[in-house]
SEZATOR-146883 format. One record per residue (C-alpha): residue in one letter; x, y, z. Coordinates in nm, 3 decimals. Layout:
<lozas>
@resn = A px = X py = Y pz = Z
...
</lozas>
This chain:
<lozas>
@resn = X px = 2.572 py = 1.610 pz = -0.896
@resn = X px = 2.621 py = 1.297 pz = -1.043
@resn = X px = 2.977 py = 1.260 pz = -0.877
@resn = X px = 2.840 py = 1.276 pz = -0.570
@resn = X px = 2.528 py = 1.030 pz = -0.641
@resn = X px = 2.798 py = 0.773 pz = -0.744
@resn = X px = 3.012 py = 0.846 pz = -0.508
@resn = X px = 2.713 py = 0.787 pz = -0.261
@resn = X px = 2.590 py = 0.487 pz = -0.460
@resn = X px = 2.959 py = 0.321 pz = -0.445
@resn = X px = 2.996 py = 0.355 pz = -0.044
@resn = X px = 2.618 py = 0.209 pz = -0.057
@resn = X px = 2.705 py = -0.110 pz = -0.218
@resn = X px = 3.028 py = -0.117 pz = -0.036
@resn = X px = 2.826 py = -0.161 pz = 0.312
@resn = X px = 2.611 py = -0.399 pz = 0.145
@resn = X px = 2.875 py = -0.648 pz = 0.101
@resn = X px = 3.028 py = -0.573 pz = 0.444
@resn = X px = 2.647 py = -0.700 pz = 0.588
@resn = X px = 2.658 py = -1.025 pz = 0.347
@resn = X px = 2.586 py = -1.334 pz = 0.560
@resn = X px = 2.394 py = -1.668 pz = 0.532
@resn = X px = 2.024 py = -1.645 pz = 0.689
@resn = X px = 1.938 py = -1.961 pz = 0.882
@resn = X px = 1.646 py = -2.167 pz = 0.889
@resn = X px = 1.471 py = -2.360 pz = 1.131
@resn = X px = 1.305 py = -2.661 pz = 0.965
@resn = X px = 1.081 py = -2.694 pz = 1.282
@resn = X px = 0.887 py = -2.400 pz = 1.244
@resn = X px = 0.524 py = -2.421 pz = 1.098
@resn = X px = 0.631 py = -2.194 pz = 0.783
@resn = X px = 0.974 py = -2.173 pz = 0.712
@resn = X px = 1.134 py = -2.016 pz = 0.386
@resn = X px = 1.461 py = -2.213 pz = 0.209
@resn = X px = 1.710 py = -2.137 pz = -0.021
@resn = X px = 1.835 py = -2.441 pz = -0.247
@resn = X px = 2.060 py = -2.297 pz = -0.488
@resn = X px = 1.785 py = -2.239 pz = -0.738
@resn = X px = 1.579 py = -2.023 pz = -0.546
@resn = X px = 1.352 py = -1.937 pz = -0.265
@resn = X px = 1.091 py = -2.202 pz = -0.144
@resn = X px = 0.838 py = -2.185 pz = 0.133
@resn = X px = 0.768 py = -2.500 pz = 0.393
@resn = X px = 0.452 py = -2.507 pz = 0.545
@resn = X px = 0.401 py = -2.777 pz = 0.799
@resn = X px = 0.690 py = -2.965 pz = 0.668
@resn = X px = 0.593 py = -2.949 pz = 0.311
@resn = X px = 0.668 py = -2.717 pz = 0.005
@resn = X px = 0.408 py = -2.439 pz = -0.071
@resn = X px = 0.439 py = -2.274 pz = -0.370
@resn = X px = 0.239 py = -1.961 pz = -0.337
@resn = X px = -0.028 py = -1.907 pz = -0.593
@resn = X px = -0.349 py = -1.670 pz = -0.480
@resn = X px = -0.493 py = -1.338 pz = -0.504
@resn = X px = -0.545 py = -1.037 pz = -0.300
@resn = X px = -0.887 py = -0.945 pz = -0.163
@resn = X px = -1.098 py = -1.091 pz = 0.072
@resn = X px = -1.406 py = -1.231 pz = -0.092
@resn = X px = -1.475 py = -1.524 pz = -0.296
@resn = X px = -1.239 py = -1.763 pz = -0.114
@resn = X px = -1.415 py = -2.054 pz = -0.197
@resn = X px = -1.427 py = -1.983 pz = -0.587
@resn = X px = -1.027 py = -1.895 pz = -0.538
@resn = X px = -0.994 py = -2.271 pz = -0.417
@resn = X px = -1.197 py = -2.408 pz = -0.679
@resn = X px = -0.987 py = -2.234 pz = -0.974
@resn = X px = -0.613 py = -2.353 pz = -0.821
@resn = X px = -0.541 py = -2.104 pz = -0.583
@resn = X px = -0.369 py = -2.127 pz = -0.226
@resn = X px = -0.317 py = -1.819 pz = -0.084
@resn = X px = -0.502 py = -1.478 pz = -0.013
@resn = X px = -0.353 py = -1.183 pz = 0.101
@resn = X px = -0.536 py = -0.923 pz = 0.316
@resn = X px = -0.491 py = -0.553 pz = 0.357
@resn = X px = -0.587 py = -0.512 pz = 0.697
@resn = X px = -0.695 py = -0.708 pz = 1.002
@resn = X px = -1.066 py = -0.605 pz = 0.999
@resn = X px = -1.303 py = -0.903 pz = 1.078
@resn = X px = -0.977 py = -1.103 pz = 1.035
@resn = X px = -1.097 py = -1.425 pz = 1.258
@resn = X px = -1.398 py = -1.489 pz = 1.025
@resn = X px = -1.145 py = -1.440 pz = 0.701
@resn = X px = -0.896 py = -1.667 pz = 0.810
@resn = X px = -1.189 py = -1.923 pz = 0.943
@resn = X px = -1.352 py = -1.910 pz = 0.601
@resn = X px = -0.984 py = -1.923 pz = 0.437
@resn = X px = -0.909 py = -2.281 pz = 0.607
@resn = X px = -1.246 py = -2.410 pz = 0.552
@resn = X px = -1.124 py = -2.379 pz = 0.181
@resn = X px = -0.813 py = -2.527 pz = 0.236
@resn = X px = -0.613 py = -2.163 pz = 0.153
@resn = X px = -0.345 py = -1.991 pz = 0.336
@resn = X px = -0.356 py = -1.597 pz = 0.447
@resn = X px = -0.126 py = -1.302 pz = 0.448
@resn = X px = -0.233 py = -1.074 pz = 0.670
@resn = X px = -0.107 py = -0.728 pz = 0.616
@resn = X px = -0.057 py = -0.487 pz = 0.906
@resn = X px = -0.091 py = -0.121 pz = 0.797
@resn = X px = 0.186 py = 0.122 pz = 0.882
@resn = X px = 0.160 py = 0.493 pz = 0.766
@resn = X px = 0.370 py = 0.566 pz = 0.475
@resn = X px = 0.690 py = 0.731 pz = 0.507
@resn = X px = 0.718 py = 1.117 pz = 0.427
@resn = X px = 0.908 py = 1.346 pz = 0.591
@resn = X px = 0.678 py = 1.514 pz = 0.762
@resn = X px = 0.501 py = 1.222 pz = 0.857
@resn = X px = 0.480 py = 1.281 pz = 1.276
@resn = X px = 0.415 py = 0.897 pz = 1.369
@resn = X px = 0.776 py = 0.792 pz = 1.326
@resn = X px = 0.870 py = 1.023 pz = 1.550
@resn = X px = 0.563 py = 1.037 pz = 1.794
@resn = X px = 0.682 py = 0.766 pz = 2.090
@resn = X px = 0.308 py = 0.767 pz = 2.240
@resn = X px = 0.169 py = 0.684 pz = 1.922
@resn = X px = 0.448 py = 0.379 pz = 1.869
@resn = X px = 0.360 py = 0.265 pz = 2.209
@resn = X px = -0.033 py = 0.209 pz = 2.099
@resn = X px = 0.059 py = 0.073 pz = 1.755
@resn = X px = 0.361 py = -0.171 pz = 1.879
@resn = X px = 0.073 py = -0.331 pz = 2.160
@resn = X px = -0.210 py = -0.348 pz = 1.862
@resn = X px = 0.067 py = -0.537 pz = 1.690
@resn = X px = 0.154 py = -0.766 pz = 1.956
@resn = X px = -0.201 py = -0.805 pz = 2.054
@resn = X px = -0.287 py = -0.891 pz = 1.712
@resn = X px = 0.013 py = -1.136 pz = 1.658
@resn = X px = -0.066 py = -1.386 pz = 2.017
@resn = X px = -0.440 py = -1.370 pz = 1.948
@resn = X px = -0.397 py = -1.511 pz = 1.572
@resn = X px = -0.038 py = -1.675 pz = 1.550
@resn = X px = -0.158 py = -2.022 pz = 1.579
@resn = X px = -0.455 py = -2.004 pz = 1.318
@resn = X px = -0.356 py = -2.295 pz = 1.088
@resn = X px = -0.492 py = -2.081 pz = 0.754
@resn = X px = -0.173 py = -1.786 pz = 0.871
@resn = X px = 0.119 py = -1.777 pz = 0.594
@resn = X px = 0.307 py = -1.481 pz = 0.652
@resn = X px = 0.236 py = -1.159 pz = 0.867
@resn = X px = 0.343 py = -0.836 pz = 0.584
@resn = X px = 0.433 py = -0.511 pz = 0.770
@resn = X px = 0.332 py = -0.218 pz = 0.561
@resn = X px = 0.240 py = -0.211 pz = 0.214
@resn = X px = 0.476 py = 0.040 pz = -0.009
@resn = X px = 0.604 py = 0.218 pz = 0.239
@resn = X px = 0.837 py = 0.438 pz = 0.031
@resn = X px = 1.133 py = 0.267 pz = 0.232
@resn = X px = 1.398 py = 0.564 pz = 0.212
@resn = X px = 1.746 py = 0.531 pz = 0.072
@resn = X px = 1.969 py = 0.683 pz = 0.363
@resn = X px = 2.280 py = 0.619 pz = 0.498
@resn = X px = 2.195 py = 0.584 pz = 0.884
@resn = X px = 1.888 py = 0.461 pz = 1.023
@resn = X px = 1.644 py = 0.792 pz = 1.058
@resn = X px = 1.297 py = 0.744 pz = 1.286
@resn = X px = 1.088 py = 0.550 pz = 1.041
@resn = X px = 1.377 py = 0.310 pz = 1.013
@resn = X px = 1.415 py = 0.255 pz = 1.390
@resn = X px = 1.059 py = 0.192 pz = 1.430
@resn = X px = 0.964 py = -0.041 pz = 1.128
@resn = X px = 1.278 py = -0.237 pz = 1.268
@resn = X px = 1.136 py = -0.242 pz = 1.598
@resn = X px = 0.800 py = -0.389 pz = 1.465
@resn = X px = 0.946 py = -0.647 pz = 1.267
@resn = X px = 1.132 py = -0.770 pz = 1.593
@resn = X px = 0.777 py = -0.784 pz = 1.806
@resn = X px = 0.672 py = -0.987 pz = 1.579
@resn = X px = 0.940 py = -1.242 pz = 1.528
@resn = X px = 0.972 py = -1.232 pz = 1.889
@resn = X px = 0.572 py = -1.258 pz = 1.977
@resn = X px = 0.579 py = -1.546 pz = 1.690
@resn = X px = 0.861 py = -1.719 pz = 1.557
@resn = X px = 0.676 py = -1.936 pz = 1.348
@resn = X px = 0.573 py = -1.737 pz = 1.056
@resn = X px = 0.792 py = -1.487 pz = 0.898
@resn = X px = 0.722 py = -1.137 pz = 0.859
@resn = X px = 0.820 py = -0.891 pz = 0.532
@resn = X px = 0.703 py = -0.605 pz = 0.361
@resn = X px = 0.588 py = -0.595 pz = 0.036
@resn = X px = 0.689 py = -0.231 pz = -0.202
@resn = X px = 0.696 py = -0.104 pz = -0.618
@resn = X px = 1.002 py = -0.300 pz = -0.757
@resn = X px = 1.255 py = -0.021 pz = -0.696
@resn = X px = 1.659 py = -0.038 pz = -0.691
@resn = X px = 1.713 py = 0.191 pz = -0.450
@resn = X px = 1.426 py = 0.099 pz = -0.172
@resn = X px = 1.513 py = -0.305 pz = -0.221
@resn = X px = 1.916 py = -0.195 pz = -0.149
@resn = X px = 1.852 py = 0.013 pz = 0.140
@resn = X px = 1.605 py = -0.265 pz = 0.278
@resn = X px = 1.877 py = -0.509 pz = 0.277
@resn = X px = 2.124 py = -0.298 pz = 0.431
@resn = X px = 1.862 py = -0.124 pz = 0.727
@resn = X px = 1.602 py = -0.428 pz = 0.786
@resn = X px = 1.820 py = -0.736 pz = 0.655
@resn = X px = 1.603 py = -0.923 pz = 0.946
@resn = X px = 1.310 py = -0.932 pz = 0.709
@resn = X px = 1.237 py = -1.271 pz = 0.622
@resn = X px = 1.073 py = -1.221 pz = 0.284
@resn = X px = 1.025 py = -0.902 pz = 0.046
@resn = X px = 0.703 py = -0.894 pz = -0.172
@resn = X px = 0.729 py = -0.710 pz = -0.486
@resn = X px = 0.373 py = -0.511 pz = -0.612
@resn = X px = 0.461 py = -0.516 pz = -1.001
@resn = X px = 0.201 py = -0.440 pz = -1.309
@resn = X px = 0.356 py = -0.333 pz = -1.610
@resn = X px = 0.691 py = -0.345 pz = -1.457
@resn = X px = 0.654 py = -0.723 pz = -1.407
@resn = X px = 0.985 py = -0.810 pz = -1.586
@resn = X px = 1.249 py = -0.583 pz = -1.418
@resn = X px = 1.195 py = -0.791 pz = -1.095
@resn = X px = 1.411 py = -1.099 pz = -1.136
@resn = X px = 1.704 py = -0.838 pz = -1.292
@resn = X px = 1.691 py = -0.635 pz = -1.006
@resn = X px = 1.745 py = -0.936 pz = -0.793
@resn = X px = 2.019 py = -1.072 pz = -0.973
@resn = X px = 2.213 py = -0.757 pz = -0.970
@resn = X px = 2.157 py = -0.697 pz = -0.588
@resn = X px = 2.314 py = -1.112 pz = -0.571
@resn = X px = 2.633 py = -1.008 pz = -0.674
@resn = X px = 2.710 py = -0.760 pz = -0.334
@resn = X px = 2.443 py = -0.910 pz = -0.058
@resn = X px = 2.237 py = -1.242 pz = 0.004
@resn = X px = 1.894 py = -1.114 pz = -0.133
@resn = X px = 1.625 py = -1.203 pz = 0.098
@resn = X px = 1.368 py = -1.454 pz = -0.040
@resn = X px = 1.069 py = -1.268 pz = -0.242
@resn = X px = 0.754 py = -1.308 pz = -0.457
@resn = X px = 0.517 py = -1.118 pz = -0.608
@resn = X px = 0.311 py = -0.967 pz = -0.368
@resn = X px = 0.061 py = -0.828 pz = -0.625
@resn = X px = 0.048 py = -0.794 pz = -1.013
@resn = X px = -0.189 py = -0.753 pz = -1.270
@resn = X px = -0.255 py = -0.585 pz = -1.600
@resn = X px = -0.108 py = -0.220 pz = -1.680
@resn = X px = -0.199 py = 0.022 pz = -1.431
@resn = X px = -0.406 py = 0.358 pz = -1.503
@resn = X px = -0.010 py = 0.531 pz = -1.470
@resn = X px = 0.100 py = 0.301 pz = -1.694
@resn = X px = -0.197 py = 0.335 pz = -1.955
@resn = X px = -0.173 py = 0.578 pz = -2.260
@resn = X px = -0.389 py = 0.919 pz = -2.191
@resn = X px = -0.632 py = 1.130 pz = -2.358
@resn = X px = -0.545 py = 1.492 pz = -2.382
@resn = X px = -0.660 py = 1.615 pz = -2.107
@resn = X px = -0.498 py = 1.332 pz = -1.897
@resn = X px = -0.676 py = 1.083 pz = -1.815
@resn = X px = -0.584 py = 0.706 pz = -1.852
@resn = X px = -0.760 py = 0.494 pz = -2.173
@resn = X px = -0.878 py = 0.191 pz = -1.963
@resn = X px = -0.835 py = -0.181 pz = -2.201
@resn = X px = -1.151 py = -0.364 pz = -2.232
@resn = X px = -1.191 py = -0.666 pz = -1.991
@resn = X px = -1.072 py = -0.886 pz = -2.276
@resn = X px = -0.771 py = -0.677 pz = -2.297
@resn = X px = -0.637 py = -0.704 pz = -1.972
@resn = X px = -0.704 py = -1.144 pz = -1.944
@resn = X px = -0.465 py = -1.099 pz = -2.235
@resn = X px = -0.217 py = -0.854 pz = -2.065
@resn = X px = -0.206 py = -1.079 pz = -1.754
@resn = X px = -0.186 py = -1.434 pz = -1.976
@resn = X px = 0.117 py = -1.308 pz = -2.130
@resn = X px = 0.296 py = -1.121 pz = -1.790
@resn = X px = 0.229 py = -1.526 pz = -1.694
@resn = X px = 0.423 py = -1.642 pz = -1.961
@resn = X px = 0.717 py = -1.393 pz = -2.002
@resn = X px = 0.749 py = -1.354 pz = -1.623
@resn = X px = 0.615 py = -1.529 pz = -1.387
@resn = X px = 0.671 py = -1.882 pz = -1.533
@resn = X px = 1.046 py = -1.735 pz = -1.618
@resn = X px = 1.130 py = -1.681 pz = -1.248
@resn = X px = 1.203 py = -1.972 pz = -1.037
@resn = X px = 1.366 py = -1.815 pz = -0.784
@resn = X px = 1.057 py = -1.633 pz = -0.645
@resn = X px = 0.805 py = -1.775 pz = -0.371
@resn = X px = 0.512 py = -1.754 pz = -0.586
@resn = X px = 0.288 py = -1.469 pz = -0.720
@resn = X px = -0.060 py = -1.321 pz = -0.570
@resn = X px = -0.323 py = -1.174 pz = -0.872
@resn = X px = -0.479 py = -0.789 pz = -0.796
@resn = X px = -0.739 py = -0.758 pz = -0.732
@resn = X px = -1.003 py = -1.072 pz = -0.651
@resn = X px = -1.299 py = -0.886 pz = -0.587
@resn = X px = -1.397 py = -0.536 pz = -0.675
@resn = X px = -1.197 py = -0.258 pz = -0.600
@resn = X px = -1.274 py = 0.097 pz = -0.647
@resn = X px = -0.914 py = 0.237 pz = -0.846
@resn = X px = -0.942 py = 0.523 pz = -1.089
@resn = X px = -1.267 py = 0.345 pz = -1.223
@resn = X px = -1.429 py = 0.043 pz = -1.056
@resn = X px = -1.335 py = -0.195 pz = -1.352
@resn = X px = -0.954 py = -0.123 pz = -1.388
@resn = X px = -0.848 py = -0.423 pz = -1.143
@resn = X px = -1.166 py = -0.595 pz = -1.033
@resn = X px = -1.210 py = -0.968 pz = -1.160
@resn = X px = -1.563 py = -0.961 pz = -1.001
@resn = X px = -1.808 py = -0.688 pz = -1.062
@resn = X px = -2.058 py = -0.561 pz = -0.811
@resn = X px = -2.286 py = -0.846 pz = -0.853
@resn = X px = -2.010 py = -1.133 pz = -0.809
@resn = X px = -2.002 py = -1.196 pz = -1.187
@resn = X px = -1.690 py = -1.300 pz = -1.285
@resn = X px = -1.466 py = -1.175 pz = -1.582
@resn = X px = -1.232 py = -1.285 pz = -1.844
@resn = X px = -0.958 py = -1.288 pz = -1.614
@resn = X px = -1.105 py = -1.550 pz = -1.381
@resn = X px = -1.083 py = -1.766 pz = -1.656
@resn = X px = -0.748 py = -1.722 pz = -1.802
@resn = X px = -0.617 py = -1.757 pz = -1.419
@resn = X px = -0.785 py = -2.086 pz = -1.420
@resn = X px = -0.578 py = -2.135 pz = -1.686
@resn = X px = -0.286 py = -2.072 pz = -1.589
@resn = X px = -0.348 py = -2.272 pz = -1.276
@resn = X px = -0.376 py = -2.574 pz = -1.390
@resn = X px = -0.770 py = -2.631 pz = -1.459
@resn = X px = -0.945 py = -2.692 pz = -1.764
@resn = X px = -1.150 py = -2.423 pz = -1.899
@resn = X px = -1.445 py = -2.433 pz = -2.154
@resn = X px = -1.422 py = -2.131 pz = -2.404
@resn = X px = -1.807 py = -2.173 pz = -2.444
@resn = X px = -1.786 py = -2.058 pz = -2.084
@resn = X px = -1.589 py = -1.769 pz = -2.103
@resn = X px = -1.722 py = -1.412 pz = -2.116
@resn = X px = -1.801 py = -1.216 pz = -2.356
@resn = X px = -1.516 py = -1.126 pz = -2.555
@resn = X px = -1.530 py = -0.745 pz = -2.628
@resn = X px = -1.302 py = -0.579 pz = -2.855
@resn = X px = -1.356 py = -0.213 pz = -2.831
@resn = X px = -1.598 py = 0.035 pz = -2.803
@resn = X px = -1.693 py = 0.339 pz = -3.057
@resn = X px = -1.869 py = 0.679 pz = -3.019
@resn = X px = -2.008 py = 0.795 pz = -3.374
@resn = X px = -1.700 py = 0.529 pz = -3.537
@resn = X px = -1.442 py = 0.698 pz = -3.317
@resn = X px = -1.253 py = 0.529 pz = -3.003
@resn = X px = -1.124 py = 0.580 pz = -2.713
@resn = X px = -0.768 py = 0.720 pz = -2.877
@resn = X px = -0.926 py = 0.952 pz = -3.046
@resn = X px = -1.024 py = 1.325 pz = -2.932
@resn = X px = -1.363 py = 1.299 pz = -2.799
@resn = X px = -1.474 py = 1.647 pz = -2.718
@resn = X px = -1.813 py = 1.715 pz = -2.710
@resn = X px = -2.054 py = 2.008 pz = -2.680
@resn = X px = -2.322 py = 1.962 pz = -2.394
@resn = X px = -2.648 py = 1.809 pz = -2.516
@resn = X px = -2.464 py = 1.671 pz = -2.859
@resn = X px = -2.685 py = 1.383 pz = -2.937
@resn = X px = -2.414 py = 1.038 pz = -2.999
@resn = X px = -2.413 py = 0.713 pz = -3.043
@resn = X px = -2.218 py = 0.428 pz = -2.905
@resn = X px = -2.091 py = 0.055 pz = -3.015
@resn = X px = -1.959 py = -0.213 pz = -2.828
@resn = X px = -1.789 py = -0.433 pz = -3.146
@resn = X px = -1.722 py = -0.814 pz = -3.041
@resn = X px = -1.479 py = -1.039 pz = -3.107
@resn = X px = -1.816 py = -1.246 pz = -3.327
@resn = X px = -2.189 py = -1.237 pz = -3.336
@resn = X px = -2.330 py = -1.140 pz = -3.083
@resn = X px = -2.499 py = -1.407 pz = -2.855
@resn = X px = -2.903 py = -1.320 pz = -2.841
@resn = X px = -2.870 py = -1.409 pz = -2.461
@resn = X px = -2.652 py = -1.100 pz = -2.376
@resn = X px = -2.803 py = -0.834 pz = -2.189
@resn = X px = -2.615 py = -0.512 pz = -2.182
@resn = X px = -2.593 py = -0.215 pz = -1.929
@resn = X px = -2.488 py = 0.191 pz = -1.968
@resn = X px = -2.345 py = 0.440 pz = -1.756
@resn = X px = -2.192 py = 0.745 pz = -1.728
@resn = X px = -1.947 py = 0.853 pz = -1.423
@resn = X px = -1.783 py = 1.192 pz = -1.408
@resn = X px = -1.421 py = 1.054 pz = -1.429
@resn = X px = -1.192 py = 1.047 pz = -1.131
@resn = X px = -0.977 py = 1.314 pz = -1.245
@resn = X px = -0.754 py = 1.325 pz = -0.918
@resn = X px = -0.657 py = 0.976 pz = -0.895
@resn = X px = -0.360 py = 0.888 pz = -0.695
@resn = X px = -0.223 py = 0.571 pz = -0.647
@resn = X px = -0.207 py = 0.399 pz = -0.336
@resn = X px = -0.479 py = 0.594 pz = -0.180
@resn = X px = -0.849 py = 0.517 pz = -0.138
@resn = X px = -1.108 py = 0.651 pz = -0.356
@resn = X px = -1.459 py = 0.685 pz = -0.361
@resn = X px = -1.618 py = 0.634 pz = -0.717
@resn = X px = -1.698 py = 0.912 pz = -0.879
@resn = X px = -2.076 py = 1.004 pz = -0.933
@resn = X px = -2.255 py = 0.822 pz = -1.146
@resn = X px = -2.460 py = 1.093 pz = -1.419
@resn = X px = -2.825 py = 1.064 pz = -1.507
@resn = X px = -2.851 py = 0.963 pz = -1.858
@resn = X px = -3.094 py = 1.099 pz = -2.182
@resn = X px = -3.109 py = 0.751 pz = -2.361
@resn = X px = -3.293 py = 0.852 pz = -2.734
@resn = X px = -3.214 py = 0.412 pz = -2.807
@resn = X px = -3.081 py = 0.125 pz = -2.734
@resn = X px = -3.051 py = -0.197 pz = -2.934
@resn = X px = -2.855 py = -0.474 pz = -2.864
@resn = X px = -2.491 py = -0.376 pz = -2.808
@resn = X px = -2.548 py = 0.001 pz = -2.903
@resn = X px = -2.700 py = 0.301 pz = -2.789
@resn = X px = -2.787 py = 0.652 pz = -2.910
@resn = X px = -2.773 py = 0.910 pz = -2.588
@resn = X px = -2.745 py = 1.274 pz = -2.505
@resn = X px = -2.446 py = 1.417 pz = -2.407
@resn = X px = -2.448 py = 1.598 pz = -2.026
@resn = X px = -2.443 py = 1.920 pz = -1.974
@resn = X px = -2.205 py = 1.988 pz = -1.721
@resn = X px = -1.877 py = 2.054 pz = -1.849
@resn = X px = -1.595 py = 1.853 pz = -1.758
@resn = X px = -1.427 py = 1.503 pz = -1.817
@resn = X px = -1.649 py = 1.169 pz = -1.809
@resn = X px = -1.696 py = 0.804 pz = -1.868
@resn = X px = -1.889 py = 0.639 pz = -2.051
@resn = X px = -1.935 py = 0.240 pz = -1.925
@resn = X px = -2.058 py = -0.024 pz = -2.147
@resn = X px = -2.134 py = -0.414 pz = -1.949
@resn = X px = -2.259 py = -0.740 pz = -2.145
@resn = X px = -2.396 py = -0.984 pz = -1.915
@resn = X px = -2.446 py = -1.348 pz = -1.998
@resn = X px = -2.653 py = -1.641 pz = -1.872
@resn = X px = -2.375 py = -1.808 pz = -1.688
@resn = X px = -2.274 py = -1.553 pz = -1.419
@resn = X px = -2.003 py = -1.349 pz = -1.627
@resn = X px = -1.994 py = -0.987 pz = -1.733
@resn = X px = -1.757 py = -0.793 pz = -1.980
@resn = X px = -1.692 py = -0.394 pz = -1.984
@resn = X px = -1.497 py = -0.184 pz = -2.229
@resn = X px = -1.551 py = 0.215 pz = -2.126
@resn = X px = -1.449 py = 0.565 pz = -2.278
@resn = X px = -1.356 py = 0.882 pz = -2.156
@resn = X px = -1.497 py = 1.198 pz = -2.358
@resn = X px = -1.496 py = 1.570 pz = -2.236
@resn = X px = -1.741 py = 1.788 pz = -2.259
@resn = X px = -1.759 py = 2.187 pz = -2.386
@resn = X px = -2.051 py = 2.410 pz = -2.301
@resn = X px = -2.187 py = 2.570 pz = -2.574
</lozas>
């Protein structure tokens, strides 16, 4: 078996260098991408834009304020108002254009009437927006699960197909795709769709094996020009689990950290990328409704906001920042630790800081029944949120009753200052009948 794979792998590479060719640019367009023997470098109405943003589609006017440039945007709903708010704040927009995700038995690849509809939304979309001056890039289909084969099956033949309406409808901005760092899908990419202008890469944890993969791929093919389409700190399948397997979620503090240092050991160490887009600037429901969101519910902002400032460029006031939240304890134990309980168990729970604790703070429980069948890259719902039996609460503790249903939960600690900001830490625990 692995024979043949190499086998397979060696006539794979050996086509890639048989397609390797120069890909032109034309300096007049309104965005244009450039190679210049360091790297890859966007031109947008004749100057360099280095892209530095988020994805979401709320708080464009704070983005602007903190450094950024660019938003990204999942889908084209209420898209003229988006991109209208996005100029008046002096940002650019990628506007994604959903495509179904490839699976074999996925019917639309192969389903000509439904092509038809989808190829005229496209070009619909495209002439009615192309000469918005806040449009960057159009980005067909977000991880698509681009397959590794040898000749070009139905998905292949359509995606292709797309990516030439649009070039064709509007030269001016170039259209890629954006997928999980992955050798396989990035090689077959650049041997099927090599008429991509761009590739984004959605990297968390595996940040760093980006600019490797990249540099491999340079010695058989021309990569196509890339950035980082999304990253963050760890993901919930990247987190350590409890034992009955479910992710152990870092406290807000945490994860500034995590994405300070993927800054520093990646993003700063890559010159040859475009830029790099932050996940997620908003909210966003995604095995809890804290793991990515740099707002809460309320618009507060988090510790990340502030480290992004940062790292952009702007001047931040620690007496600003957040609470800074180290961990959380139920009855001295944390997250790490087995917390199985017997319904009604009477426990008590601790939010420790990083110092004293600010007399201003005002702090907030809950607990969700956890989101047990989380799968990534589909949308959730958040779970239900569970009645609680508070016995006390003081200041950054409280003493509560455990429920009685059995089954996995959450439980959700929030600190709130005066100046806008909130911090969370939370904690799975399970729960035994008696």
């Amino acid at each position: 078996m692995l024979l043949v794979f190499g086998a397979i792998f060696s006539v794979f590479l050996l086509l890639m260098y048989l397609h390797r060719n120069e890909k032109p640019h034309d300096e007049a367009k309104t965005v244009y991408i450039k190679e210049d023997g360091k790297g890859f470098k966007v031109y947008r109405n004749g100057a360099y834009f280095k892209i530095k943003g988020a994805t979401g589609r709320e708080y464009l006017k704070d983005l602007a304020e903190i450094g950024g440039n660019t938003i990204r945007i999942y889908d084209f709903n209420n898209i003229e108002s988006i991109l209208n708010e996005a100029h008046q704040n002096n940002l650019a927009v990628i506007v994604d254009i959903p495509l179904s995700k490839y699976t074999d038995g996925d019917n639309f690849y192969s389903d000509e009437v439904q092509i038809s509809r989808y190829r005229d939304t496209i070009k619909k979309l495209v002439n009615t927006y192309k000469h918005h001056p806040a449009l960057l890039f159009w980005n067909l289909g977000n991880e698509l699960d681009y397959p590794l084969v040898f000749r070009k099956n139905d998905f292949i033949n359509t995606f292709n197909n797309f990516i030439e309406v649009i070039q064709t409808e509007d030269p001016n901005h170039p259209v890629g795709t954006s997928i999980i760092p992955s050798r396989t899908q990035t090689l077959s990419i650049h041997l099927h769709s090599p008429q991509l202008d761009f590739i984004g890469f959605n990297a968390f944890g595996n940040l760093n094996t980006v600019k490797p993969l990249i540099e491999k791929l340079d010695y058989i093919t021309n990569v196509l020009p890339y950035y980082i389409s999304e990253y963050a700190n760890n993901g919930p399948w990247e987190e350590e689990t409890t034992l009955w397997s479910v992710p152990i979620e870092q406290t807000s503090t945490k994860k500034a950290e995590q994405y300070m240092a993927y800054y520093k050991s990646s993003i700063l160490k890559d010159s040859a990328s475009m830029g790099d887009l932050v996940f997620f600037w908003g909210q966003k429901q995604e095995h809890t409704h804290t793991w990515f969101s740099i707002f809460d519910d309320e618009g507060r902002k988090s510790q990340i906001f502030y480290n992004l400032k940062s790292m952009w460029g702007k001047q931040t006031d620690p007496n600003d920042w957040p609470p800074q939240i180290k961990y959380m304890l139920i009855d001295h134990q944390g997250a790490k630790d087995t917390l199985v309980y017997q319904s009604q168990d009477v426990k008590t729970a601790q939010i420790i800081f990083d110092s004293e604790i600010d007399s201003t703070f005002q702090f907030k429980w809950e607990i969700y029944k956890e989101g047990w069948n989380y799968e990534p890259q589909k949308k959730e719902k958040r779970p239900d949120r569970i009645p609680m039996e508070v016995l006390l609460q003081k200041e950054n503790s409280i003493t509560f009753c455990i429920p009685e249903k059995e089954g996995p939960y959450r439980l959700f600690g929030y600190a709130y200052d005066q100046k806008g900001n909130f911090a969370t830490t939370n904690t799975p625990f399970y729960v035994l009948n008696k």
